[in-house]
The first five atom37 places (N, CA, C, CB, O) and aatype in JSON, in Angstrom:
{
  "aatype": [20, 20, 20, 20, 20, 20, 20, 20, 20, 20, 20, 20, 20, 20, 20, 20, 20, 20, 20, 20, 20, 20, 20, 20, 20, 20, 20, 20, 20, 20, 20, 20, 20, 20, 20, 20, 20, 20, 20, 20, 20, 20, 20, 20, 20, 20, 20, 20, 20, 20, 20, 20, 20, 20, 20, 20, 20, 20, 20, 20, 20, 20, 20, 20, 20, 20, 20, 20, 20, 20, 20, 20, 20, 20, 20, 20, 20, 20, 20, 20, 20, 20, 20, 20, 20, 20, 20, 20, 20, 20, 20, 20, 20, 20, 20, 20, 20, 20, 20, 20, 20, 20, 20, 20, 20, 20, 20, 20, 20, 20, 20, 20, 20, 20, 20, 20, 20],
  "atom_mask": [
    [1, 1, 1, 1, 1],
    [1, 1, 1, 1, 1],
    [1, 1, 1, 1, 1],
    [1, 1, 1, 1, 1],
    [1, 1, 1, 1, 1],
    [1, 1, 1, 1, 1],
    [1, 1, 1, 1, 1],
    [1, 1, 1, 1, 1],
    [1, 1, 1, 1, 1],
    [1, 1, 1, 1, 1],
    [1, 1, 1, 1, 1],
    [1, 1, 1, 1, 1],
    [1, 1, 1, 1, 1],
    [1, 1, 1, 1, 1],
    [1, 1, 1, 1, 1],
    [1, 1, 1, 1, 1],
    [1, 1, 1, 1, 1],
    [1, 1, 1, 1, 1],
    [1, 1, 1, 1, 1],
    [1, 1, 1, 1, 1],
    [1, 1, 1, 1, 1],
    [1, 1, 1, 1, 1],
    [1, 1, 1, 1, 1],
    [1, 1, 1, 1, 1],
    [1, 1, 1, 1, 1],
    [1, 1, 1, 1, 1],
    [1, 1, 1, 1, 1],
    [1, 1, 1, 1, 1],
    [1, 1, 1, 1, 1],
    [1, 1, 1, 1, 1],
    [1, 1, 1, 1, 1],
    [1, 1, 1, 1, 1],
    [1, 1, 1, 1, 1],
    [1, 1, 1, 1, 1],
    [1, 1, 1, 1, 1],
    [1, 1, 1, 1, 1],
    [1, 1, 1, 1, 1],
    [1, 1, 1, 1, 1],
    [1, 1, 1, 1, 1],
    [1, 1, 1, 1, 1],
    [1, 1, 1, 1, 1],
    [1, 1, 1, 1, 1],
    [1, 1, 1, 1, 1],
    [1, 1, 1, 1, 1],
    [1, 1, 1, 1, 1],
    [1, 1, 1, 1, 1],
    [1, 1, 1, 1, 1],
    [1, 1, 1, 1, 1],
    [1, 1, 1, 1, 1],
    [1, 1, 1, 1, 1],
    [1, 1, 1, 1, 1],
    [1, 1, 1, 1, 1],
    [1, 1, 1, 1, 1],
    [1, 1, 1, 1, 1],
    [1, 1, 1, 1, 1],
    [1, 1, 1, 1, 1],
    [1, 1, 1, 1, 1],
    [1, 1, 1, 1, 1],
    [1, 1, 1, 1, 1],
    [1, 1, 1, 1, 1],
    [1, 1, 1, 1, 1],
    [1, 1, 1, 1, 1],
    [1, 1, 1, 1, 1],
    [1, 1, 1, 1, 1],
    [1, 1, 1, 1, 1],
    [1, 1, 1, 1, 1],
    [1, 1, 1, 1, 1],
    [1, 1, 1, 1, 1],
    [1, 1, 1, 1, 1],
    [1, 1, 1, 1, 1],
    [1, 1, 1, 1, 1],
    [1, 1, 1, 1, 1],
    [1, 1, 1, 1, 1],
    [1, 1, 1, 1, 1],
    [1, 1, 1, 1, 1],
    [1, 1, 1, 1, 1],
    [1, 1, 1, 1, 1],
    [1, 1, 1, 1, 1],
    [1, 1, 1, 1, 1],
    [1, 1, 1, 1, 1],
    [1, 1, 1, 1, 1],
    [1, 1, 1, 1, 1],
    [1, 1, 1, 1, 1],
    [1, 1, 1, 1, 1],
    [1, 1, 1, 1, 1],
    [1, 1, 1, 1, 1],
    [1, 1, 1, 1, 1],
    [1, 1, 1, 1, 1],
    [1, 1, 1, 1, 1],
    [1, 1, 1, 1, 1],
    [1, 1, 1, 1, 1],
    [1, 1, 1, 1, 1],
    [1, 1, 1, 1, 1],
    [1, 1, 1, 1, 1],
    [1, 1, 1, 1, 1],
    [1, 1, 1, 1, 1],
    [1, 1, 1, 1, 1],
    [1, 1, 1, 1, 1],
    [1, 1, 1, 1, 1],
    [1, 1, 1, 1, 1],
    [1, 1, 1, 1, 1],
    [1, 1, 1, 1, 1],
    [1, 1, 1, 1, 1],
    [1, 1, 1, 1, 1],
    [1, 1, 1, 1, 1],
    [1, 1, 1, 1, 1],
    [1, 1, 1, 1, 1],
    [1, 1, 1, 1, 1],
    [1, 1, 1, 1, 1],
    [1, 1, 1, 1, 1],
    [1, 1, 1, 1, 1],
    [1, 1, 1, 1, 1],
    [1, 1, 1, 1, 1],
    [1, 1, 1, 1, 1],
    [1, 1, 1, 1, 1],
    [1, 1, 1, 1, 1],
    [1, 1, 1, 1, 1]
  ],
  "atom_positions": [
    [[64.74, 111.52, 60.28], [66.12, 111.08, 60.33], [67.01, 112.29, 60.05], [66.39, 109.93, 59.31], [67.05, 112.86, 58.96]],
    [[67.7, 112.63, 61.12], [68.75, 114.03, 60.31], [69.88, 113.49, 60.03], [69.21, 115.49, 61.25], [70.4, 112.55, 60.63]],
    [[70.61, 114.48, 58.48], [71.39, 114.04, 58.1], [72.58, 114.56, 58.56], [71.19, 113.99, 57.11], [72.43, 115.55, 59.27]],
    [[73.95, 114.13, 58.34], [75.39, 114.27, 59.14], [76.21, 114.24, 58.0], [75.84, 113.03, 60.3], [75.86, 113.48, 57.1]],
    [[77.43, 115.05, 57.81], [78.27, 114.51, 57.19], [78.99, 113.99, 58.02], [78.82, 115.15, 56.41], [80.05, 114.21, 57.45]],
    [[79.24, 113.54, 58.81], [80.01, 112.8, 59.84], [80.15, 111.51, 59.29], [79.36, 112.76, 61.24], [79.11, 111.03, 58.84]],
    [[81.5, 110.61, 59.2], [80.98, 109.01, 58.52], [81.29, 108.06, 60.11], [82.37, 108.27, 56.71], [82.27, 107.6, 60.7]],
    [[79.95, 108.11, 60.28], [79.84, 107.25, 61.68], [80.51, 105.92, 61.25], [78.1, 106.96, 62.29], [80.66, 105.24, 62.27]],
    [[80.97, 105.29, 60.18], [80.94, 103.73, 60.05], [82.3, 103.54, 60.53], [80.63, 103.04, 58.48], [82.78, 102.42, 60.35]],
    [[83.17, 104.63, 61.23], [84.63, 104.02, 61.98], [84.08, 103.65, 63.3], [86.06, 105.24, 62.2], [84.62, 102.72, 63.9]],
    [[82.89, 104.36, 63.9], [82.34, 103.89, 65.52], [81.7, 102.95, 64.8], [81.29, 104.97, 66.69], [82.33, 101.91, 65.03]],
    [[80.73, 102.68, 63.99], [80.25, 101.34, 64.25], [81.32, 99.94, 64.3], [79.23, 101.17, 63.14], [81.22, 98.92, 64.99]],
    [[82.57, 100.41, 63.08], [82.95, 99.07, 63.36], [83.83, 98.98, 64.45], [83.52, 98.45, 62.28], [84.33, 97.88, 64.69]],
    [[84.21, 100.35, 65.41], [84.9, 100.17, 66.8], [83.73, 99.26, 67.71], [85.27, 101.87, 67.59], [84.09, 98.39, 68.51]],
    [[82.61, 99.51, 67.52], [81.86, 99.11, 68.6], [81.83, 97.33, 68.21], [80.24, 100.03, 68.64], [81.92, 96.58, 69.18]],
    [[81.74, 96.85, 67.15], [81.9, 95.78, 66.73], [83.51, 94.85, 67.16], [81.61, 96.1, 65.35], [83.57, 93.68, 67.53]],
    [[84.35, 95.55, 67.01], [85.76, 95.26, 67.54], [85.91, 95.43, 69.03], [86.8, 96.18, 66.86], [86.63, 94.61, 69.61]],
    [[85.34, 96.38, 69.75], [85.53, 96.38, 71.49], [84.43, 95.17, 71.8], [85.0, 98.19, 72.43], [84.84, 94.56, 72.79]],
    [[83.27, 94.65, 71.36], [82.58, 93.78, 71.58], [83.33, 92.35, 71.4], [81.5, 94.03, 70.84], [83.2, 91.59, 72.36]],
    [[83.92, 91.99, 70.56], [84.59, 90.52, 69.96], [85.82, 90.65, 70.76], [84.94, 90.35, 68.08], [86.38, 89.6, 71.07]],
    [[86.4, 91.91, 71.21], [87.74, 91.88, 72.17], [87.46, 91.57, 74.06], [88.51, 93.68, 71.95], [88.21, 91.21, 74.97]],
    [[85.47, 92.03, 73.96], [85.88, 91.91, 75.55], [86.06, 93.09, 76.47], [87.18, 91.26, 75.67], [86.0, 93.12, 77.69]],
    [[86.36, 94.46, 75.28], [86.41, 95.36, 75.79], [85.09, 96.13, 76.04], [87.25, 95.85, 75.23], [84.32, 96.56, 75.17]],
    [[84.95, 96.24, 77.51], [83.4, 96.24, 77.67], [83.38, 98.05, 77.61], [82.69, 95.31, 79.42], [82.61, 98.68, 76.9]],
    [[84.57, 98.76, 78.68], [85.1, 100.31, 78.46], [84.91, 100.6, 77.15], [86.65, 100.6, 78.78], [83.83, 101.08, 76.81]],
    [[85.73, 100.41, 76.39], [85.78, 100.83, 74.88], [84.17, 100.69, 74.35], [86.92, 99.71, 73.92], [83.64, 101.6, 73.72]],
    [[83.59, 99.67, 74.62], [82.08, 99.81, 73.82], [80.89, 100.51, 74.83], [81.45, 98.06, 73.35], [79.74, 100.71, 74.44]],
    [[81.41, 100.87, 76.26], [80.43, 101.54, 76.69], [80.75, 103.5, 76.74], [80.18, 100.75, 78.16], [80.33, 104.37, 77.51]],
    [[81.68, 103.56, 75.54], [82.11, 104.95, 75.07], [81.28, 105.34, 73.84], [83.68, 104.99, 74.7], [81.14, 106.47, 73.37]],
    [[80.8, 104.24, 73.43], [80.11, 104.21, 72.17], [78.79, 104.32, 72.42], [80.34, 103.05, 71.38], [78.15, 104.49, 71.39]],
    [[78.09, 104.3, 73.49], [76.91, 103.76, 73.17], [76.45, 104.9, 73.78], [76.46, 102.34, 73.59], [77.27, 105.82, 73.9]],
    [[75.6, 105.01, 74.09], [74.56, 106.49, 74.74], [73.95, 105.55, 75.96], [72.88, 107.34, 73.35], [73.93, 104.33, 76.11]],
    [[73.34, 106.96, 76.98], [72.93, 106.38, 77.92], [71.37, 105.95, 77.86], [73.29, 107.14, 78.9], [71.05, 105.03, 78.62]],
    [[70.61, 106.39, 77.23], [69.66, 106.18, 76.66], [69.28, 105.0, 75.82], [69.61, 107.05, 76.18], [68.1, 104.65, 75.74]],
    [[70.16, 104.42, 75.25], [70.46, 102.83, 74.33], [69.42, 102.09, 74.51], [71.73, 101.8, 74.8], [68.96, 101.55, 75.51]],
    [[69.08, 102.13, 73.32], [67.53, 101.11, 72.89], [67.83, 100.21, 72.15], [66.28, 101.75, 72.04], [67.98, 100.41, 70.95]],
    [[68.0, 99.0, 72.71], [68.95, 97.61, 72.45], [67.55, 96.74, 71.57], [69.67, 96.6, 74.4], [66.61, 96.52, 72.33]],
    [[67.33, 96.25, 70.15], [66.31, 95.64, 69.93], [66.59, 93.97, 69.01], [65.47, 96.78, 69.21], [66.46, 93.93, 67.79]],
    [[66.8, 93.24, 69.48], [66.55, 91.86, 68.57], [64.85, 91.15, 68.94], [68.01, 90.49, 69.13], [64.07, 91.26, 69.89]],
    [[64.84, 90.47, 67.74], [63.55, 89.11, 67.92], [63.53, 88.61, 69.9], [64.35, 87.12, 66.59], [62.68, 89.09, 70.65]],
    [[64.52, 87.71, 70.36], [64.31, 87.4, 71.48], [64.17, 88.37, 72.53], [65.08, 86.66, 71.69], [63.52, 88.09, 73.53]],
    [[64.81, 89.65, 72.38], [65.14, 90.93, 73.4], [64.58, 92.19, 72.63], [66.96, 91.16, 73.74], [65.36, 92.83, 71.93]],
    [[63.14, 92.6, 72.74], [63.14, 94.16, 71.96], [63.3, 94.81, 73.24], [61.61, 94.78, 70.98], [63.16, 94.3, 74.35]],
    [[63.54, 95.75, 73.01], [63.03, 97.01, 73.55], [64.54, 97.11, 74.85], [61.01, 96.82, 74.28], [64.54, 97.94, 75.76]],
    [[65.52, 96.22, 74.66], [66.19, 96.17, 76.26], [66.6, 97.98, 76.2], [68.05, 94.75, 76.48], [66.51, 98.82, 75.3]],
    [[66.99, 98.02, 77.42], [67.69, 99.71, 77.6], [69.12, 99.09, 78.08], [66.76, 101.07, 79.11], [69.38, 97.89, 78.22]],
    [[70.0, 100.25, 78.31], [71.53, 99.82, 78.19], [71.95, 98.76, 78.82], [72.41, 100.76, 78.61], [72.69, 97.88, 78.39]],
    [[71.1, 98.92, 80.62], [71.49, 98.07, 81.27], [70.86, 96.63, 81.07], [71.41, 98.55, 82.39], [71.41, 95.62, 81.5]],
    [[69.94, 96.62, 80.55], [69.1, 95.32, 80.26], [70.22, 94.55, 78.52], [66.82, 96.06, 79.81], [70.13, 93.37, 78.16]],
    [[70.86, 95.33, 77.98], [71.87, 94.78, 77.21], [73.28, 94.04, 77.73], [72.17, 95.79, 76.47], [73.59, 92.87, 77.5]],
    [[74.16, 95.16, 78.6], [74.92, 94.29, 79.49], [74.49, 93.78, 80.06], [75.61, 94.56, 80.13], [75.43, 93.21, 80.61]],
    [[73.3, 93.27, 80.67], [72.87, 91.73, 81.51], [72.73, 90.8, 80.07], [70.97, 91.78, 82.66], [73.47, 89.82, 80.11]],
    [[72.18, 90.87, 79.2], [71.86, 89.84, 77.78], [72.23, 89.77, 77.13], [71.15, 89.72, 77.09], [72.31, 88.62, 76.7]],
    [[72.76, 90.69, 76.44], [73.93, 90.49, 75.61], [75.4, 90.71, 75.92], [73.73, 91.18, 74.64], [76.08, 89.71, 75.71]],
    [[75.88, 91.49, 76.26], [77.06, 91.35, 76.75], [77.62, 90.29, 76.96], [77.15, 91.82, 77.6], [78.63, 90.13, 76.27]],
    [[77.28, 89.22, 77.87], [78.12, 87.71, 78.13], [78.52, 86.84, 76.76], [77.04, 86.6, 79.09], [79.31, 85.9, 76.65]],
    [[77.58, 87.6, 75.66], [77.59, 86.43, 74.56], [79.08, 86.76, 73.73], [76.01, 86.53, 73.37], [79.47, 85.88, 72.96]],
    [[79.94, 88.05, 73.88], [81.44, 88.22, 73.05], [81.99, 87.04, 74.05], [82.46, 90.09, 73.13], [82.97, 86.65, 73.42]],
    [[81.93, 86.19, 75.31], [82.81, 85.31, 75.38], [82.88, 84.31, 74.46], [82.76, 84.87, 76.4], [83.81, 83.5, 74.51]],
    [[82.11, 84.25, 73.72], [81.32, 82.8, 72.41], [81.97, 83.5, 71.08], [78.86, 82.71, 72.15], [82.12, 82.88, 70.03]],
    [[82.19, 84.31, 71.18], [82.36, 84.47, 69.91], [84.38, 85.02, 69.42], [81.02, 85.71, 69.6], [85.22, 85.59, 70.12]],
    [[84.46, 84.64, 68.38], [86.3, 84.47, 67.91], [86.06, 85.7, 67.03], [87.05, 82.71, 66.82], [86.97, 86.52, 67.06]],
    [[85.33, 85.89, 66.5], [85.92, 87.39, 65.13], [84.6, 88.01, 64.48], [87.04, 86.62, 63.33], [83.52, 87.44, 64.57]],
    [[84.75, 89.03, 63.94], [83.47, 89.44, 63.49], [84.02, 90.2, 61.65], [82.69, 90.77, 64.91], [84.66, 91.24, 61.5]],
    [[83.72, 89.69, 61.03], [84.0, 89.83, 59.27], [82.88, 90.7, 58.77], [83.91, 88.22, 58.3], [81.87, 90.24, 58.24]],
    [[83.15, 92.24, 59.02], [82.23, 93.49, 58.24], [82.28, 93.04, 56.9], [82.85, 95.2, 58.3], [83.33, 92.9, 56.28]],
    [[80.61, 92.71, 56.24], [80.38, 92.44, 54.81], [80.01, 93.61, 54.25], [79.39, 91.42, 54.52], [80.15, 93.81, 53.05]],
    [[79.44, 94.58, 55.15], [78.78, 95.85, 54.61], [78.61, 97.09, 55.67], [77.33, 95.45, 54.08], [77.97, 96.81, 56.69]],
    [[79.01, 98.14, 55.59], [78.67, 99.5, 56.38], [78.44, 100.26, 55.19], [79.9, 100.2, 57.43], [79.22, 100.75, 54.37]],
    [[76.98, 100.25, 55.3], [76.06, 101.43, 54.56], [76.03, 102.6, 55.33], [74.52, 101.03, 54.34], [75.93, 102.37, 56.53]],
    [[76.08, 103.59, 55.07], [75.52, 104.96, 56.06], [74.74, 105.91, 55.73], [76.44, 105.78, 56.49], [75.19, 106.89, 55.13]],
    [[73.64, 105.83, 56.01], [72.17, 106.96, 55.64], [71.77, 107.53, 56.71], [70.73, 106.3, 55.08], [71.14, 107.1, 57.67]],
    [[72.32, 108.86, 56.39], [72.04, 109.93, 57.69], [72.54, 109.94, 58.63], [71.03, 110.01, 58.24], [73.66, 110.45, 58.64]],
    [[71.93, 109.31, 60.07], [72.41, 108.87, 61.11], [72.42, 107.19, 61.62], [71.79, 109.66, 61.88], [72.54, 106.63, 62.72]],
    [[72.31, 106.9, 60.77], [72.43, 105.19, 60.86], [72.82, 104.55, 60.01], [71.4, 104.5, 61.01], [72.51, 104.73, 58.83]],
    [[73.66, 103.59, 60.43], [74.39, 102.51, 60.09], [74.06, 100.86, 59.99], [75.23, 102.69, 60.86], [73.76, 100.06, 60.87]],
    [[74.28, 100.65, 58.36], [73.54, 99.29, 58.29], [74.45, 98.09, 58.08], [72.5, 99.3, 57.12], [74.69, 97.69, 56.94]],
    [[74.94, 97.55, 59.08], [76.41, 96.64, 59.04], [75.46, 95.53, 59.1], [77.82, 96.75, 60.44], [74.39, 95.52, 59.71]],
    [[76.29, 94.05, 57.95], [76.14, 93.22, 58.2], [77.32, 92.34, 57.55], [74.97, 93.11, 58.04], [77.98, 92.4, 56.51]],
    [[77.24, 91.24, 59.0], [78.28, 90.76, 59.04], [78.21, 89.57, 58.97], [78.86, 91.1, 59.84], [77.18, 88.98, 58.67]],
    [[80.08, 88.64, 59.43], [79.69, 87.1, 59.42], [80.58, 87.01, 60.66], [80.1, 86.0, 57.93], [81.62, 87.66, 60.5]],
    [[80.47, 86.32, 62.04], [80.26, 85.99, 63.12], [81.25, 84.53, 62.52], [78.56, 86.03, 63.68], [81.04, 83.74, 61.6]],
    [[82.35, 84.64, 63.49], [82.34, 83.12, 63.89], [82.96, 82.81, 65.57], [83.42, 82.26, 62.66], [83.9, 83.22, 66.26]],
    [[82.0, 81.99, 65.68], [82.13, 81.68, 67.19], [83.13, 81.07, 67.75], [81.23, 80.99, 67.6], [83.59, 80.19, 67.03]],
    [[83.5, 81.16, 68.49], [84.97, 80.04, 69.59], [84.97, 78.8, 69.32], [84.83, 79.85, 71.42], [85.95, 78.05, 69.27]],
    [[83.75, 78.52, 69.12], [83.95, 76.9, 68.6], [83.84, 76.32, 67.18], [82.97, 76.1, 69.25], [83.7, 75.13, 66.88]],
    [[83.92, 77.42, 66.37], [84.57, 77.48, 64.98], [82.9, 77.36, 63.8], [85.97, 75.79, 64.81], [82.97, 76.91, 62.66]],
    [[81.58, 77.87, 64.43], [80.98, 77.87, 63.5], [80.51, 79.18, 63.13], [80.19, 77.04, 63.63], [81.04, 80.14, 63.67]],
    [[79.82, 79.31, 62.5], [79.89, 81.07, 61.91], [78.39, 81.41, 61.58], [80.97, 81.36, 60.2], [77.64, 80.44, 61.52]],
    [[77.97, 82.42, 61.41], [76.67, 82.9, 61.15], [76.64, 84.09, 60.88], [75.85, 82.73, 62.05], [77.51, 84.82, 61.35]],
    [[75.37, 84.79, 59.83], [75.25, 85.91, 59.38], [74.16, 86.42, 60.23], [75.1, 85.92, 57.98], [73.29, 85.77, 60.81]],
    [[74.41, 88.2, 60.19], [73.35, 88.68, 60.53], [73.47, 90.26, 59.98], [73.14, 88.42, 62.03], [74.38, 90.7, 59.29]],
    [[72.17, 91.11, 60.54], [72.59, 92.53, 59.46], [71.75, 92.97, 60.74], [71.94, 92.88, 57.36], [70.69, 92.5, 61.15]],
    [[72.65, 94.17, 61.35], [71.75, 95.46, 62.42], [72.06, 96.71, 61.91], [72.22, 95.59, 64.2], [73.16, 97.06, 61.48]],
    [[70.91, 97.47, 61.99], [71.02, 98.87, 62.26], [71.91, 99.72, 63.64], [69.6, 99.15, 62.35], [71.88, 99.35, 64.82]],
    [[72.6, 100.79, 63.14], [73.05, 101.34, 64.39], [72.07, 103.12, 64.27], [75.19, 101.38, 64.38], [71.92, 103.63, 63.16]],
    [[71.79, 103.48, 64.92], [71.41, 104.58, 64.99], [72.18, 105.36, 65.79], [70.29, 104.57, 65.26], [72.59, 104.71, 66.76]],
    [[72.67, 106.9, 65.77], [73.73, 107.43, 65.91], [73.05, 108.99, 66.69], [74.59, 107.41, 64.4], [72.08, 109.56, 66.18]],
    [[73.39, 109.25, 67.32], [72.98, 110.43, 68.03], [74.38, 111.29, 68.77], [71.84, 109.88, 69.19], [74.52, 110.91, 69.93]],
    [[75.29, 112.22, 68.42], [75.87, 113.24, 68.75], [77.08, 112.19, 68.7], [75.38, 114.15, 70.03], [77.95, 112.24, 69.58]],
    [[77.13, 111.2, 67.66], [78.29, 110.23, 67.77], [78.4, 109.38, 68.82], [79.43, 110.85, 67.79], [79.52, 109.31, 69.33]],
    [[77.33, 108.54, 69.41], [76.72, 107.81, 69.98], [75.74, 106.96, 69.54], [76.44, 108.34, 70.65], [74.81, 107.45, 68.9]],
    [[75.77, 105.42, 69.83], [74.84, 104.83, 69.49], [73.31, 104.94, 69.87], [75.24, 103.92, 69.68], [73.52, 105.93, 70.57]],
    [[72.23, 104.8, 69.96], [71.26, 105.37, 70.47], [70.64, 104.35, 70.26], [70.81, 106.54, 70.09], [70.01, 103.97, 71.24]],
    [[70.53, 103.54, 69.12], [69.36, 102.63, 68.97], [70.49, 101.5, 67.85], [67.59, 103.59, 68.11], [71.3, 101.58, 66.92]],
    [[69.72, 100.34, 68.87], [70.78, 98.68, 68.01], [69.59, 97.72, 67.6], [72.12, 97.4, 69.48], [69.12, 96.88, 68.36]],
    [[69.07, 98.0, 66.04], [68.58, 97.07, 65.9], [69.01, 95.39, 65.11], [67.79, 97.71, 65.54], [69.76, 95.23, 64.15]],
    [[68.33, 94.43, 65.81], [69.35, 93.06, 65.33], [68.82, 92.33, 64.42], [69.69, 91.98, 66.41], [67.72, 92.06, 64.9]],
    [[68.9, 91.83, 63.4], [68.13, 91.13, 62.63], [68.73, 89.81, 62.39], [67.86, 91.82, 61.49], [69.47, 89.95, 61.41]],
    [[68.77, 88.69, 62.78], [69.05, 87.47, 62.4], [69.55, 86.78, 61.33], [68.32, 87.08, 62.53], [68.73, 86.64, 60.42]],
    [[70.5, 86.36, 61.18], [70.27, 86.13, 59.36], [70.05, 84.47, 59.71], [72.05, 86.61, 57.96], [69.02, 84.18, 60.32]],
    [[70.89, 83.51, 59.37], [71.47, 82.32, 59.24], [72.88, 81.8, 59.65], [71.36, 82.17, 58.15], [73.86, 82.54, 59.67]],
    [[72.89, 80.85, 59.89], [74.63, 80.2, 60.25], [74.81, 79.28, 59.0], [74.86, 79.02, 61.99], [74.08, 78.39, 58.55]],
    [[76.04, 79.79, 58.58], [76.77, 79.75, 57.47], [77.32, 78.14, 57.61], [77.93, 81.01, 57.43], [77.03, 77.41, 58.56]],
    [[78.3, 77.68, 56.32], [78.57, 76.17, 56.03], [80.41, 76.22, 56.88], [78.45, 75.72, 53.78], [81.12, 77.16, 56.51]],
    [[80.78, 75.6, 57.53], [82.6, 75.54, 57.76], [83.12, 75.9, 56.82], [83.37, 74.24, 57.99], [82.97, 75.4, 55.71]],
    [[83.74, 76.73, 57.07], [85.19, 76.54, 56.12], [85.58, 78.08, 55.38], [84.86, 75.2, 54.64], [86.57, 78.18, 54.65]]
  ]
}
């Protein structure tokens, strides 16, 4: 892992904000071309295998609430709380991995969906 003084955690939470806006430009400035996209249902996607699978899913979703941006080295450990368009919400925590100020590697980890309110 090399280390940076760079504090990547203003791109991670841009990439988090161009995603919940829709702005597909703004988050494909962020990401590298190389992008190793990884959740439980989707490992391994590459950039374009993310805009086909994930991408469609910011129409579902209303806001994204940063609980945490850790930063060790070149990666970023955000986890957040999600609430969707139709008003229910859920946690989850990913890694961002960071390469020349580029994302390089998105890993997703699942958490739970949270109670209303």
């Amino acid at each position: 892992m090399a280390t940076t003084a760079t504090d990547l955690r203003p791109l991670a939470r841009a990439s988090y904000d161009a995603f919940v806006a829709g702005d597909r430009a703004a988050l494909e400035r962020l990401l590298a071309d190389d992008l190793t996209f990884s959740s439980g249902p989707d490992p391994l996607l590459d950039r374009q295998g993310f805009f086909e699978r994930c991408w469609p899913g910011h129409a579902h979703l209303a806001s994204f609430s940063l609980q945490r941006l850790v930063q060790a080295g070149d990666e970023v450990v955000v986890t957040y709380e999600a609430t969707r368009s139709d008003g229910t919400r859920f946690r989850n925590t990913e890694v961002l991995t960071f390469r020349d100020g580029l994302i390089v590697r998105q890993e997703v980890y699942f958490g739970w969906d949270l109670p209303e309110g």
